[in-house]
C-alpha positions, 0 to 999 in steps of 0.5 A, a space after each residue: 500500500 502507498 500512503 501520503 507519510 510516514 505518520 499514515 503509513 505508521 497509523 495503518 501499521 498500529 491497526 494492522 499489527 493489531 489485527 494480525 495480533 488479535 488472529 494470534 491470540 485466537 490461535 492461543 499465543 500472541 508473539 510481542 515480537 512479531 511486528 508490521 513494517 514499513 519499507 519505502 519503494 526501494 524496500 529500505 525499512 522506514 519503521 517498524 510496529 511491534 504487536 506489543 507496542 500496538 496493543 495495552 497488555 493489562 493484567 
């Protein structure tokens, strides 16, 4: 997907990892690590989104 920044691109990130997070946590695991990024045209990674930093984990 093309977006019009990087503040766009990361705020799509943020709802993807959740997504794919919450596919995890209905298989019954949820790797912190696993993550969403994005890379520029030339695939140079720009940032990443860790599922962790995505979600608020409470107790």
């Amino acid at each position: 997907m093309e977006f019009a920044d990087l503040g766009a691109a990361i705020a799509h990130a943020r709802i993807a990892a959740r997504s794919l997070a919450a596919d995890t946590v209905r298989q019954g695991h949820l790797i912190g690590h696993h993550r969403v990024e994005i890379v520029d045209g030339d695939g140079t990674l720009l940032h990443c989104v860790r599922f962790d930093e995505a979600i608020d984990i409470q107790p």
